[in-house]
PDB file with SEQRES, HELIX, SHEET and CRYST1 records, atoms N, CA, C and O in Angstrom:
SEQRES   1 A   86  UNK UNK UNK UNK UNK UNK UNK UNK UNK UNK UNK UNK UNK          
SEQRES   2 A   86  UNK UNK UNK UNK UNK UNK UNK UNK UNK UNK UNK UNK UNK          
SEQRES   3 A   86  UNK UNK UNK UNK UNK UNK UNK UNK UNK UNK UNK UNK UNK          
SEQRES   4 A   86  UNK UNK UNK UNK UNK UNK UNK UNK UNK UNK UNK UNK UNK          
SEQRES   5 A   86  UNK UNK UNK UNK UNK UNK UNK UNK UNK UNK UNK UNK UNK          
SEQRES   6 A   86  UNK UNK UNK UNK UNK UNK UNK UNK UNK UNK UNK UNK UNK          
SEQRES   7 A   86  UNK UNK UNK UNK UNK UNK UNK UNK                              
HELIX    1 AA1 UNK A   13  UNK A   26  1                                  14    
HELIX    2 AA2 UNK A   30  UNK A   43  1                                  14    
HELIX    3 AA3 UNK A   50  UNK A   54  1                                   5    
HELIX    4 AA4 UNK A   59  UNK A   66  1                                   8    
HELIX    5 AA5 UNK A   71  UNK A   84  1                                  14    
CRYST1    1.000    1.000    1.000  90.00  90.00  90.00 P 1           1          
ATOM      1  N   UNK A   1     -23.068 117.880  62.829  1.00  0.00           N  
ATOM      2  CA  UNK A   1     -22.328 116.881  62.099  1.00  0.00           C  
ATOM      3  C   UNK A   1     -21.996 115.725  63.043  1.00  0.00           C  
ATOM      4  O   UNK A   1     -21.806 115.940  64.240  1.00  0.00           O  
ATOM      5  N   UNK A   2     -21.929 114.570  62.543  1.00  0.00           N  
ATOM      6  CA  UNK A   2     -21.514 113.362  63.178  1.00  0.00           C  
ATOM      7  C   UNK A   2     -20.102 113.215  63.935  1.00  0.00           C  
ATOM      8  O   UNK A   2     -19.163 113.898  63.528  1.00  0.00           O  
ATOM      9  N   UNK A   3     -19.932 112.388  64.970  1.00  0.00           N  
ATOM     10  CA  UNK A   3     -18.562 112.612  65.106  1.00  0.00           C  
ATOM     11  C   UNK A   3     -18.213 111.112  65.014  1.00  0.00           C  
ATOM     12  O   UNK A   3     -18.880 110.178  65.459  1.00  0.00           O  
ATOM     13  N   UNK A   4     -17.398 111.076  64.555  1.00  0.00           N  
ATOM     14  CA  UNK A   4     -16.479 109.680  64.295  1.00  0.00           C  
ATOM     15  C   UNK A   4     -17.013 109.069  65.343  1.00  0.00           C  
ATOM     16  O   UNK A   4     -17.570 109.613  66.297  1.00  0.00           O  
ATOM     17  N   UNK A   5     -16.754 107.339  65.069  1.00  0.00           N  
ATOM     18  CA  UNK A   5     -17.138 106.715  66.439  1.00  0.00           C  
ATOM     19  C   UNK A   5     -15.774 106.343  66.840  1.00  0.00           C  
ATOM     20  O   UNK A   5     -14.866 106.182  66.025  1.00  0.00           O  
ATOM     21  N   UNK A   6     -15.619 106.179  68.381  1.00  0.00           N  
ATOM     22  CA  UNK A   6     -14.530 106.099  69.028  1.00  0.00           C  
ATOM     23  C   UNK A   6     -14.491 104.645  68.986  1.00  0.00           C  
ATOM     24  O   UNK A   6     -15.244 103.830  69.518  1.00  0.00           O  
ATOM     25  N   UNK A   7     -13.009 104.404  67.924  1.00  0.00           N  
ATOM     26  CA  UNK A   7     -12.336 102.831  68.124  1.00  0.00           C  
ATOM     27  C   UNK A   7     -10.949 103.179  67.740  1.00  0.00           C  
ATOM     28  O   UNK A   7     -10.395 104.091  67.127  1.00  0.00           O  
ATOM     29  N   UNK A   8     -10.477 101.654  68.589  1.00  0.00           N  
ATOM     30  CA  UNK A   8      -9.161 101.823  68.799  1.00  0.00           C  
ATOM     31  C   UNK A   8      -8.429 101.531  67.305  1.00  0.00           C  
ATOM     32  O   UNK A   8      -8.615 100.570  66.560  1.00  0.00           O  
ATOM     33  N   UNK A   9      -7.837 102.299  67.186  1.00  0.00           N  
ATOM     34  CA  UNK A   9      -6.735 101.994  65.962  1.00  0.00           C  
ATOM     35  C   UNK A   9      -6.407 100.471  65.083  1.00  0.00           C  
ATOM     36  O   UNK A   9      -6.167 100.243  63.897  1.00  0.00           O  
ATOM     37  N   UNK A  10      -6.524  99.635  66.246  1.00  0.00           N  
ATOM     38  CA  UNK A  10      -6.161  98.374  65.965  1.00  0.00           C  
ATOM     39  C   UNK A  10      -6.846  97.528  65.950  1.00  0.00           C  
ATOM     40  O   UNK A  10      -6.325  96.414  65.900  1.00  0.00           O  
ATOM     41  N   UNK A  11      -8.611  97.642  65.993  1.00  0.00           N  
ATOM     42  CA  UNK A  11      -9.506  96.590  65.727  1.00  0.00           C  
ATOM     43  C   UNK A  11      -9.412  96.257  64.327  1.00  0.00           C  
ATOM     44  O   UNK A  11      -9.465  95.104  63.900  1.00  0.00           O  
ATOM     45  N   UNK A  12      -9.244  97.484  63.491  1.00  0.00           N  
ATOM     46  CA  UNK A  12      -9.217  96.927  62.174  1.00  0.00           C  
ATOM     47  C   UNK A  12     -10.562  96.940  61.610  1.00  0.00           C  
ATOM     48  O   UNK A  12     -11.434  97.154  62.453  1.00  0.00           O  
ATOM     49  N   UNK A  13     -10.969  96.770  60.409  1.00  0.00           N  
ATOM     50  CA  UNK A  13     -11.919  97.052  59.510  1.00  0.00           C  
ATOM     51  C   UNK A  13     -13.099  96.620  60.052  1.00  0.00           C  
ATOM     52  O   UNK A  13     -14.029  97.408  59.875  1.00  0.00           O  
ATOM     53  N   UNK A  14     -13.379  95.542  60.702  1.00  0.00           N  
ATOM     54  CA  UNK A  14     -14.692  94.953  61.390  1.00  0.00           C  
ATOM     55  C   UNK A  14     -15.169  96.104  62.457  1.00  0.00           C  
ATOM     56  O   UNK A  14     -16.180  96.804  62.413  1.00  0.00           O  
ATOM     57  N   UNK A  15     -14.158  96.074  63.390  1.00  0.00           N  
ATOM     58  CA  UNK A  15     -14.487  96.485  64.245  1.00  0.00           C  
ATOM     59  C   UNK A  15     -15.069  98.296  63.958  1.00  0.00           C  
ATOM     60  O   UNK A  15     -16.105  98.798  64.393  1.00  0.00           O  
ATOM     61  N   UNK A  16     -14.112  98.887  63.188  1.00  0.00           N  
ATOM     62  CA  UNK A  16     -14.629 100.430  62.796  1.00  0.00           C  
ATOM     63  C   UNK A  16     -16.449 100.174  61.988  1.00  0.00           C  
ATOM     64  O   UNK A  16     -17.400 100.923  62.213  1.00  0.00           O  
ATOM     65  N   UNK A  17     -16.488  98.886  61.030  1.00  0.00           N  
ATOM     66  CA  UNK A  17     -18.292  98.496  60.546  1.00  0.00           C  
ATOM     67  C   UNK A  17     -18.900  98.436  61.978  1.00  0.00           C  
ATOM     68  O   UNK A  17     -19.931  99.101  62.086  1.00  0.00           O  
ATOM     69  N   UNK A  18     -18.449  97.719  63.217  1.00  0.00           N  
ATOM     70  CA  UNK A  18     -19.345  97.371  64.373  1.00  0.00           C  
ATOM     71  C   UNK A  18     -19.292  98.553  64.604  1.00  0.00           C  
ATOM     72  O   UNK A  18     -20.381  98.991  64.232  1.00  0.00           O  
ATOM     73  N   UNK A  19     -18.227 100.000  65.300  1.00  0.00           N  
ATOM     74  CA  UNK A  19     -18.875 101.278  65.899  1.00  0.00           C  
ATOM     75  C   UNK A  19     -19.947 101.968  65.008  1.00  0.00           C  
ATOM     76  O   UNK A  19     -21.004 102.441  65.423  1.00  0.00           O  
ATOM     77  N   UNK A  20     -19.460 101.952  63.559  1.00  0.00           N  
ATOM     78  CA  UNK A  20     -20.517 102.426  62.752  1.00  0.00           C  
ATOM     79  C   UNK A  20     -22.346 101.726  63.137  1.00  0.00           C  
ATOM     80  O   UNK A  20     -23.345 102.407  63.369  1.00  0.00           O  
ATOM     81  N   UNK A  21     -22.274 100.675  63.100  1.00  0.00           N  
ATOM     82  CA  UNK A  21     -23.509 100.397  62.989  1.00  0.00           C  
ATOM     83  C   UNK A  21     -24.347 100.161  64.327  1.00  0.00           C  
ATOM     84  O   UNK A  21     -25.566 100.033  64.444  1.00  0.00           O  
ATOM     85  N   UNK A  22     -23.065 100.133  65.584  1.00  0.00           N  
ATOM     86  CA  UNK A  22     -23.384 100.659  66.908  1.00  0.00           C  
ATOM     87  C   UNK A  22     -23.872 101.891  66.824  1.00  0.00           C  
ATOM     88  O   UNK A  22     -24.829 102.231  67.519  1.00  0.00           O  
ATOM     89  N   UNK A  23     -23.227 102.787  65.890  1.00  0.00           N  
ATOM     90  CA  UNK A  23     -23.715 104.205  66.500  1.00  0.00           C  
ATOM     91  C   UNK A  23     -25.102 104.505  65.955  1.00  0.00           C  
ATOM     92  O   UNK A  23     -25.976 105.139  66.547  1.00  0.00           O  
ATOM     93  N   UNK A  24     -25.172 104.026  64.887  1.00  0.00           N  
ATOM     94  CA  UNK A  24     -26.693 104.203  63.855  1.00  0.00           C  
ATOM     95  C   UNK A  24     -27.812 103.704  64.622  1.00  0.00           C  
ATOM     96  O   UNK A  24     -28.934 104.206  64.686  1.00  0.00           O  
ATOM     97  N   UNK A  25     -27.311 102.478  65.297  1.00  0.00           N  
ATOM     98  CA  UNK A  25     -28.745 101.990  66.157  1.00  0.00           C  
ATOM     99  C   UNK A  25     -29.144 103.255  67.475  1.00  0.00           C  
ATOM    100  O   UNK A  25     -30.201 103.827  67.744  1.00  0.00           O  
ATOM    101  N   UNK A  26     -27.760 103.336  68.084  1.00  0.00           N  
ATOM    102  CA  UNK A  26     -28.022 103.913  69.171  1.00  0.00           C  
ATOM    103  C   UNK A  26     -28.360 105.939  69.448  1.00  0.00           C  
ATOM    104  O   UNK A  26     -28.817 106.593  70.385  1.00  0.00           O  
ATOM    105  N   UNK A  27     -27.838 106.281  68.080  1.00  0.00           N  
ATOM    106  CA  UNK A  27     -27.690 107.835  68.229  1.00  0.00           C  
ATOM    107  C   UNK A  27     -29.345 108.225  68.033  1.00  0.00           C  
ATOM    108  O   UNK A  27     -30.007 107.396  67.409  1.00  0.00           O  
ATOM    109  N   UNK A  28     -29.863 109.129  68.406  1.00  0.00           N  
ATOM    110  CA  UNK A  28     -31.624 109.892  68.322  1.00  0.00           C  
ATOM    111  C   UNK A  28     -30.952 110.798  66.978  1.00  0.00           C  
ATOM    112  O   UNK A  28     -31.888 110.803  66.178  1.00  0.00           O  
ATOM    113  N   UNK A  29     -30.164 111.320  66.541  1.00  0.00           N  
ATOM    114  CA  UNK A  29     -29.961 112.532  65.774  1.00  0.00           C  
ATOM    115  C   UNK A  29     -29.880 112.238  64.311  1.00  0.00           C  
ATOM    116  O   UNK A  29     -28.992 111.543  63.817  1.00  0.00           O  
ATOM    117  N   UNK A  30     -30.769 112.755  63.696  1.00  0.00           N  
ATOM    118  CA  UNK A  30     -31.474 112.029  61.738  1.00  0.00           C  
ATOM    119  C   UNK A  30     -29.848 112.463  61.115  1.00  0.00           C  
ATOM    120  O   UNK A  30     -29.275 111.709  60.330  1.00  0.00           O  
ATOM    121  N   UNK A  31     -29.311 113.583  61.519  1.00  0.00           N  
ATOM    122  CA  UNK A  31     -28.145 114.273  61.081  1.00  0.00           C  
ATOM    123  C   UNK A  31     -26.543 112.731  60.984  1.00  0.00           C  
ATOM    124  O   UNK A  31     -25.740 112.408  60.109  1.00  0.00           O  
ATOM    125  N   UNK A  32     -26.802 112.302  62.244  1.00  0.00           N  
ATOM    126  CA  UNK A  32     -25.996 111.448  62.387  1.00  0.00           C  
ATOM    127  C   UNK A  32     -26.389 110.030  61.472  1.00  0.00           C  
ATOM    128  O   UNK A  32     -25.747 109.471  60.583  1.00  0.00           O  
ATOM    129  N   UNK A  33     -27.432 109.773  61.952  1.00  0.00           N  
ATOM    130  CA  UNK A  33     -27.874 108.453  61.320  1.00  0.00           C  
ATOM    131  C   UNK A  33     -27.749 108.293  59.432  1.00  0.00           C  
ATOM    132  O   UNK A  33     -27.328 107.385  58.714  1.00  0.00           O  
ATOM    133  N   UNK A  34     -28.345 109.665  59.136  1.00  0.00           N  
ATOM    134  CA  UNK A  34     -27.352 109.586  57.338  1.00  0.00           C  
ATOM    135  C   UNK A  34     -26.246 109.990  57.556  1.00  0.00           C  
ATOM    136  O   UNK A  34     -25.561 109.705  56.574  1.00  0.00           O  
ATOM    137  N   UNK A  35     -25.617 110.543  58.357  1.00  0.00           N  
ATOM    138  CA  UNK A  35     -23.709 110.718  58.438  1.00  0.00           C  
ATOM    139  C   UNK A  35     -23.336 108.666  58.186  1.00  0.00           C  
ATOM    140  O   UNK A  35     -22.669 108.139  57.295  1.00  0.00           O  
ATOM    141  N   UNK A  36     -24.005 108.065  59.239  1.00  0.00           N  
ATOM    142  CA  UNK A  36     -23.125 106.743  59.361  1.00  0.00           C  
ATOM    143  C   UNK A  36     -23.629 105.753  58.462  1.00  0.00           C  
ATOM    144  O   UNK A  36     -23.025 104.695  58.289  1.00  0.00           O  
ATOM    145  N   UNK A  37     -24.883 106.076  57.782  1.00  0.00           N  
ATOM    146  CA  UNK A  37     -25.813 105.121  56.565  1.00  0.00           C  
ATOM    147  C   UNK A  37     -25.003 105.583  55.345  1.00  0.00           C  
ATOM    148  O   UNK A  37     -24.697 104.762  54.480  1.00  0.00           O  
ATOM    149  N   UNK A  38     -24.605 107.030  55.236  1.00  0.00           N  
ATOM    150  CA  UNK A  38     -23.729 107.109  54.342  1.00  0.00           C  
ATOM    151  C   UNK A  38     -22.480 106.450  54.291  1.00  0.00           C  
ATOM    152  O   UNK A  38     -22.081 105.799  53.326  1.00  0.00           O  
ATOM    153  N   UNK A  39     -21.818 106.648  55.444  1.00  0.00           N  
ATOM    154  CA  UNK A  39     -20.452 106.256  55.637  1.00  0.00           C  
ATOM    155  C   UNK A  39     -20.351 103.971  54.967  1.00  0.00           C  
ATOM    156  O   UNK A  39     -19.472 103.280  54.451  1.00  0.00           O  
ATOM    157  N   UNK A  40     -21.926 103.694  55.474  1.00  0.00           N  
ATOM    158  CA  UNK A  40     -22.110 102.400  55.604  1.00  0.00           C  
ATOM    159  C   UNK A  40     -21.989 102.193  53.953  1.00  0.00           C  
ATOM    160  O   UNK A  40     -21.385 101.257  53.430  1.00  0.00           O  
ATOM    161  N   UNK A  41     -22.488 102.956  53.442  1.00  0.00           N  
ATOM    162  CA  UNK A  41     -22.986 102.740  51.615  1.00  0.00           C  
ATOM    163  C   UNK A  41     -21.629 102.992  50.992  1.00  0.00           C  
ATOM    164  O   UNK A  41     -21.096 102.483  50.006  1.00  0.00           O  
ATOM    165  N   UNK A  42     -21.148 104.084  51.992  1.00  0.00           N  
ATOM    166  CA  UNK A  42     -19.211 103.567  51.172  1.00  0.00           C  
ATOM    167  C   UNK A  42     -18.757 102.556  50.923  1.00  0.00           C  
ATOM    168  O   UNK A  42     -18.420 102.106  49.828  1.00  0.00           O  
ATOM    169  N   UNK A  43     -18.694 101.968  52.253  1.00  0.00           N  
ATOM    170  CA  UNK A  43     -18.263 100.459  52.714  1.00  0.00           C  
ATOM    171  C   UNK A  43     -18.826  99.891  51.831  1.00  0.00           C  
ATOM    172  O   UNK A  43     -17.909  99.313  51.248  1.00  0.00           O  
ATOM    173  N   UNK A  44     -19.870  99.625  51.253  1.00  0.00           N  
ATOM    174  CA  UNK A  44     -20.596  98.335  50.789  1.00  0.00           C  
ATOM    175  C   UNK A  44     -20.047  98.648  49.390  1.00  0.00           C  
ATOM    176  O   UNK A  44     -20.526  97.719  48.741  1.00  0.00           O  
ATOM    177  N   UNK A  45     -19.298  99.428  48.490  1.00  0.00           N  
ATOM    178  CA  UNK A  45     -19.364  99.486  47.246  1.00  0.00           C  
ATOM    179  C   UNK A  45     -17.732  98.644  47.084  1.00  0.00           C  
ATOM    180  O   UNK A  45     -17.246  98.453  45.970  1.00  0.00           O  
ATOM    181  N   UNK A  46     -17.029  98.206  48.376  1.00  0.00           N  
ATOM    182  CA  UNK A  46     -15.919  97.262  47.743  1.00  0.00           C  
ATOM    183  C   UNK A  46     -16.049  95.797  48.196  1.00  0.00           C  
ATOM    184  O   UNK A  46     -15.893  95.500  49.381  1.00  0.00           O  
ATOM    185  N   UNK A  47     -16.215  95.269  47.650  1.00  0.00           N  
ATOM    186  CA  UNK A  47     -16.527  93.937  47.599  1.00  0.00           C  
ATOM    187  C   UNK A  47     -15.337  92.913  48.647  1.00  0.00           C  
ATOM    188  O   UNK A  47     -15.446  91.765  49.080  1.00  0.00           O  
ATOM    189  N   UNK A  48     -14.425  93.765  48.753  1.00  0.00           N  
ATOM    190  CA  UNK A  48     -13.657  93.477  49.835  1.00  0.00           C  
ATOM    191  C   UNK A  48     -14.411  93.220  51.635  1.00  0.00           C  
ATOM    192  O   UNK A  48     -13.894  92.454  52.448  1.00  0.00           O  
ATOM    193  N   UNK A  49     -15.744  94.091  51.937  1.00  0.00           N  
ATOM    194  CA  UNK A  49     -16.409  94.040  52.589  1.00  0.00           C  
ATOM    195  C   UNK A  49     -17.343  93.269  53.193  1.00  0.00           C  
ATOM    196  O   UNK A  49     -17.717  92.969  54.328  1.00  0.00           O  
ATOM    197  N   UNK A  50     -17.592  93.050  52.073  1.00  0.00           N  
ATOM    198  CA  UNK A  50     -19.083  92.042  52.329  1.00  0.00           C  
ATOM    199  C   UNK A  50     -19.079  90.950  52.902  1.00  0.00           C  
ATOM    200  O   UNK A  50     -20.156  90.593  53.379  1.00  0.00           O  
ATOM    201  N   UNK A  51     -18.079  90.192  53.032  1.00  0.00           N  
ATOM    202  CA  UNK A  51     -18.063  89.373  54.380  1.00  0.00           C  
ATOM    203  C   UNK A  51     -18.194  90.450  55.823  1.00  0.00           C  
ATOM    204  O   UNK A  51     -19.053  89.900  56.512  1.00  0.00           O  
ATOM    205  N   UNK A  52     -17.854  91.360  56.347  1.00  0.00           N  
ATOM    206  CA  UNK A  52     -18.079  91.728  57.257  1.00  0.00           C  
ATOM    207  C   UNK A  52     -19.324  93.023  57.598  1.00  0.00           C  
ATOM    208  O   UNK A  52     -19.579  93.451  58.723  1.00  0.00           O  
ATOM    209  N   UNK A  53     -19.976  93.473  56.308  1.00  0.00           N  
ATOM    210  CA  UNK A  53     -21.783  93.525  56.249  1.00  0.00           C  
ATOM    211  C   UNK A  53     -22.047  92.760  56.731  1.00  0.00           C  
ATOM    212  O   UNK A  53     -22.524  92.874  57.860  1.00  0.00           O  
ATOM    213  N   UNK A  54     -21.854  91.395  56.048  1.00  0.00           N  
ATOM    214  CA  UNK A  54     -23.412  90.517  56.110  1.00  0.00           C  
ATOM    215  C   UNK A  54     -23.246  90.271  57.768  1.00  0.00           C  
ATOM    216  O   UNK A  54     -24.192  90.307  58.556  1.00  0.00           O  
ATOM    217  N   UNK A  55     -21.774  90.003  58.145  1.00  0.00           N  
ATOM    218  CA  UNK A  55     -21.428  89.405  59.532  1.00  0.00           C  
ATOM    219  C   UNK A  55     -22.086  90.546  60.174  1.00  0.00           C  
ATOM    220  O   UNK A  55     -21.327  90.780  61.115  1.00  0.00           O  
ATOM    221  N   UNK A  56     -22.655  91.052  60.209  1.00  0.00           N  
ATOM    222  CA  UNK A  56     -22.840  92.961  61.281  1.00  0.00           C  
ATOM    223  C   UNK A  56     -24.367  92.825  60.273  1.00  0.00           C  
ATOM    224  O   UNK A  56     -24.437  93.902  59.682  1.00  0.00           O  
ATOM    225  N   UNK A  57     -25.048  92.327  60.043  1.00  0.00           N  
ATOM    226  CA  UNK A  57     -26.320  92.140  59.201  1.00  0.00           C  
ATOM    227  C   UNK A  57     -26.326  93.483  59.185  1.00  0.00           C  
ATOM    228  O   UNK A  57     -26.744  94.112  60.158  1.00  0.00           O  
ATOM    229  N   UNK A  58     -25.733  94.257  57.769  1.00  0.00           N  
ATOM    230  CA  UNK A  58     -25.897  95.279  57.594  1.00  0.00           C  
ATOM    231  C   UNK A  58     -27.062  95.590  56.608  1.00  0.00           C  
ATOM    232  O   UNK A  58     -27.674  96.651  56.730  1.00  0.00           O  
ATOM    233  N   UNK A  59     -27.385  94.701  55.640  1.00  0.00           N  
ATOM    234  CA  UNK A  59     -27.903  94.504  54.948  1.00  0.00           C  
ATOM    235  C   UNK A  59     -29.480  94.555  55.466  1.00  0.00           C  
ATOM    236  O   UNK A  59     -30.369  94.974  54.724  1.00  0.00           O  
ATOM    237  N   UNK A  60     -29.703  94.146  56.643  1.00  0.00           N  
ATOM    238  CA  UNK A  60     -30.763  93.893  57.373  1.00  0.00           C  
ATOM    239  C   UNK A  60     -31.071  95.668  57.955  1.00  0.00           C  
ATOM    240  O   UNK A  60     -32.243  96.041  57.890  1.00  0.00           O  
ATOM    241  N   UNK A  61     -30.343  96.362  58.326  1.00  0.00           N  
ATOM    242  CA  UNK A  61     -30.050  97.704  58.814  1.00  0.00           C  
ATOM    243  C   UNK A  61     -30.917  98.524  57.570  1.00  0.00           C  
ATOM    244  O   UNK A  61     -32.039  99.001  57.735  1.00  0.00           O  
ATOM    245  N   UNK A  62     -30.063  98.576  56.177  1.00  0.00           N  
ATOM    246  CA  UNK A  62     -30.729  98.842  55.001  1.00  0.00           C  
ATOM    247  C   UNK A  62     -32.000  98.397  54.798  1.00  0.00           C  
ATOM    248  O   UNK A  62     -32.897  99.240  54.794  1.00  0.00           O  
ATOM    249  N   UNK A  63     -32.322  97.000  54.591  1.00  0.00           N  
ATOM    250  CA  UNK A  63     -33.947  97.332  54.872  1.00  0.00           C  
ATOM    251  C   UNK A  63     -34.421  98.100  55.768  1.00  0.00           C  
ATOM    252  O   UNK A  63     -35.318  98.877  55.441  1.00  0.00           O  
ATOM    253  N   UNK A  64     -33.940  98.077  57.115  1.00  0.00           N  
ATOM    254  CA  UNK A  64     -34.682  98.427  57.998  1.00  0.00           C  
ATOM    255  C   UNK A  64     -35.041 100.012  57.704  1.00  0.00           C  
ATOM    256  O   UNK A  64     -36.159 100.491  57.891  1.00  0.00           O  
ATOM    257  N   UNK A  65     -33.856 100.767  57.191  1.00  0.00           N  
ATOM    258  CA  UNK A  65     -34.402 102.168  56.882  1.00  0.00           C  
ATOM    259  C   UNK A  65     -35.151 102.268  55.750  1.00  0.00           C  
ATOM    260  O   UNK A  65     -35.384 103.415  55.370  1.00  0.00           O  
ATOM    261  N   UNK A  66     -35.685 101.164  54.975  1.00  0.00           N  
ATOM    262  CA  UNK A  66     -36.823 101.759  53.967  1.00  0.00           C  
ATOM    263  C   UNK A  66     -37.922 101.844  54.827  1.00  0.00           C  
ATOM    264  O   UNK A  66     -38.846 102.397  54.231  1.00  0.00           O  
ATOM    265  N   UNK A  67     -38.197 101.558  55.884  1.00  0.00           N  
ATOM    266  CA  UNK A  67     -39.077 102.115  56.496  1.00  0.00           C  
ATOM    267  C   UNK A  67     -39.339 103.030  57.079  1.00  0.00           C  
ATOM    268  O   UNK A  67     -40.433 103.101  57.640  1.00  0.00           O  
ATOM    269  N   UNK A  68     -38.219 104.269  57.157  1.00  0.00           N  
ATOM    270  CA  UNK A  68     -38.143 105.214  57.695  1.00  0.00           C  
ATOM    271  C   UNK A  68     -39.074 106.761  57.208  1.00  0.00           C  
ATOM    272  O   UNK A  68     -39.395 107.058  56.058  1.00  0.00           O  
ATOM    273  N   UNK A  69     -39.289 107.377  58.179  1.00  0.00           N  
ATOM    274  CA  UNK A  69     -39.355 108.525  57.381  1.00  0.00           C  
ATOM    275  C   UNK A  69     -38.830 109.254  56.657  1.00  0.00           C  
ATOM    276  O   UNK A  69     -39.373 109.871  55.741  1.00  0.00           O  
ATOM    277  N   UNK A  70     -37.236 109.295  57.097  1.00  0.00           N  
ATOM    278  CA  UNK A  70     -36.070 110.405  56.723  1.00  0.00           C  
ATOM    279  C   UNK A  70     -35.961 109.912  55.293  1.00  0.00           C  
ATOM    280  O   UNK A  70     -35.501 108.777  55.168  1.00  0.00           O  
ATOM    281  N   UNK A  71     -36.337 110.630  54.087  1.00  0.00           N  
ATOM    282  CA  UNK A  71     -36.441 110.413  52.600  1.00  0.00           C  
ATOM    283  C   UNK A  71     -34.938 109.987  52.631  1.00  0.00           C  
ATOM    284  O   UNK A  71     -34.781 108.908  52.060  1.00  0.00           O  
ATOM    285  N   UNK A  72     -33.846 110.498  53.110  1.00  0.00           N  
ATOM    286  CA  UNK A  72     -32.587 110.464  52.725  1.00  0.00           C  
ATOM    287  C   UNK A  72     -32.163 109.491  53.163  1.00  0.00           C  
ATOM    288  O   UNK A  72     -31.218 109.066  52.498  1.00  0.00           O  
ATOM    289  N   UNK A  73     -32.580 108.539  54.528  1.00  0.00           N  
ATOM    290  CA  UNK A  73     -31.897 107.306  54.945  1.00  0.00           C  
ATOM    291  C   UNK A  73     -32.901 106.077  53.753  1.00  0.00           C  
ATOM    292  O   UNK A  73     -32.351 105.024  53.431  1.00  0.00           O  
ATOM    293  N   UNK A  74     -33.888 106.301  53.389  1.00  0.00           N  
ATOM    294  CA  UNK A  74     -34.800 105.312  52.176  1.00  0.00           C  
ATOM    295  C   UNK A  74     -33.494 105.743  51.006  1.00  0.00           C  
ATOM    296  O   UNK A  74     -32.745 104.939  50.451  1.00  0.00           O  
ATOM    297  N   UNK A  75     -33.499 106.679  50.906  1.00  0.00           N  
ATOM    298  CA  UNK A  75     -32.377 106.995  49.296  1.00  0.00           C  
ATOM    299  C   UNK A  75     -31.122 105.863  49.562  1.00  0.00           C  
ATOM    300  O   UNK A  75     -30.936 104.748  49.075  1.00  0.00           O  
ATOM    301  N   UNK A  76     -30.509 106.496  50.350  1.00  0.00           N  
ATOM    302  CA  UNK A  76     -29.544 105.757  51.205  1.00  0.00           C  
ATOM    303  C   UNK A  76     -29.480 103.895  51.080  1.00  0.00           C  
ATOM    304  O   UNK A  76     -28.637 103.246  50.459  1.00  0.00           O  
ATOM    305  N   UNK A  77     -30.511 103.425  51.785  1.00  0.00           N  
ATOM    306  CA  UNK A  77     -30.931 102.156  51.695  1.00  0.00           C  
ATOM    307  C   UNK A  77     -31.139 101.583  50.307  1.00  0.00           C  
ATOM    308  O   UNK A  77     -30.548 100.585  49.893  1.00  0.00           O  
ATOM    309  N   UNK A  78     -32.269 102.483  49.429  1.00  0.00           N  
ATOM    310  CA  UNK A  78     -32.230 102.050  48.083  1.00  0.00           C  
ATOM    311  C   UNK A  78     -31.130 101.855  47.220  1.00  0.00           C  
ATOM    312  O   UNK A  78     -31.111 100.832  46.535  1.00  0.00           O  
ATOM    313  N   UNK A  79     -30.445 102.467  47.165  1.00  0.00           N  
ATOM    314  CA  UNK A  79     -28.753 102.898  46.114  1.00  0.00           C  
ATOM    315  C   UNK A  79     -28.263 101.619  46.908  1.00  0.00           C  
ATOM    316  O   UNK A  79     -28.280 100.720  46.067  1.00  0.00           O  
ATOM    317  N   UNK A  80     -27.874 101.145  48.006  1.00  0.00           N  
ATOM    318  CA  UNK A  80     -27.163 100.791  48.627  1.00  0.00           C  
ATOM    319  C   UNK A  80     -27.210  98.791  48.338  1.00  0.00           C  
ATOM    320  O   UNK A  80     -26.381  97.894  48.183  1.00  0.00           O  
ATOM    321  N   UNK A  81     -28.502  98.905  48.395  1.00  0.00           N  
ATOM    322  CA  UNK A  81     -29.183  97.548  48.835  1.00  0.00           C  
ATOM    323  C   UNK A  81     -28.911  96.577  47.573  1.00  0.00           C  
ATOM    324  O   UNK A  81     -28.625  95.380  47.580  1.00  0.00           O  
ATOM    325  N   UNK A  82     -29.083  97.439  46.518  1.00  0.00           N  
ATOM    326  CA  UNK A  82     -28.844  96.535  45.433  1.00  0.00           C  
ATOM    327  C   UNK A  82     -27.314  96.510  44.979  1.00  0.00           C  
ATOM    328  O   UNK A  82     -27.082  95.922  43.923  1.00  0.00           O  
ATOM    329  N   UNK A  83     -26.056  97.190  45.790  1.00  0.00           N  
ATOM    330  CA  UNK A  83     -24.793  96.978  45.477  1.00  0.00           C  
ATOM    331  C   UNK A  83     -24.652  95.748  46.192  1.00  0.00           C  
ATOM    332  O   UNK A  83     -24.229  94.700  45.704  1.00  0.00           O  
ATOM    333  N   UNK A  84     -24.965  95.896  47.181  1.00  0.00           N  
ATOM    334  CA  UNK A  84     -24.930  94.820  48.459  1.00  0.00           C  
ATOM    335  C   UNK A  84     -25.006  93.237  47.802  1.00  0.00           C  
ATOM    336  O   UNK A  84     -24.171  92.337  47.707  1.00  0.00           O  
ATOM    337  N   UNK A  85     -26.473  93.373  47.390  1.00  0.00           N  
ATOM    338  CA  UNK A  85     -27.103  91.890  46.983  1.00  0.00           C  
ATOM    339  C   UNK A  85     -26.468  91.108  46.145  1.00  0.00           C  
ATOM    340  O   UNK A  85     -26.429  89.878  46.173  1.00  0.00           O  
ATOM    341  N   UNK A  86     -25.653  92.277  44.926  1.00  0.00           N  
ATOM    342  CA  UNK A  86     -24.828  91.950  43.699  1.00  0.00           C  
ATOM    343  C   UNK A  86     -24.258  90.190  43.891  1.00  0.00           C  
ATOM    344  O   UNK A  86     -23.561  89.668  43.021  1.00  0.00           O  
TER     345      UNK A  86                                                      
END                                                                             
């Protein structure tokens, strides 16, 4: 299982999207990478967000996993991509 990414209490909402999408680039483990693509597809369903997606080109991330192998990070990306675009 994934482990939380380590941020300080007080960056606040940006900064917890930047460890997230720090950790997705940087972790090798498929387990983790849908732990934080999931966690990312949370985020994107309040519209409260989406200024700080697009700022963290998250959106760009989501394409990037339709190219993946892992069926579940493409699922992931698909569901996701078109809340995003809304």
């Amino acid at each position: 299982m994934a482990q939380k990414p380590k941020v300080d209490p007080h960056v606040g909402r940006l900064g917890y999207l930047q460890a997230l999408v720090t950790e997705f680039q940087e972790t090798k483990s498929q387990d983790a990478k849908e732990q934080v693509l999931a966690n990312l597809a949370n985020f994107a369903y309040d519209p409260g967000n989406y200024q700080y997606l697009r700022q963290l080109q998250v959106l760009d991330l989501f394409l990037d996993s339709l190219s993946e192998e892992n069926e579940t990070l493409v699922e992931f990306a698909i569901d996701t991509y078109g809340t995003c675009t809304v």
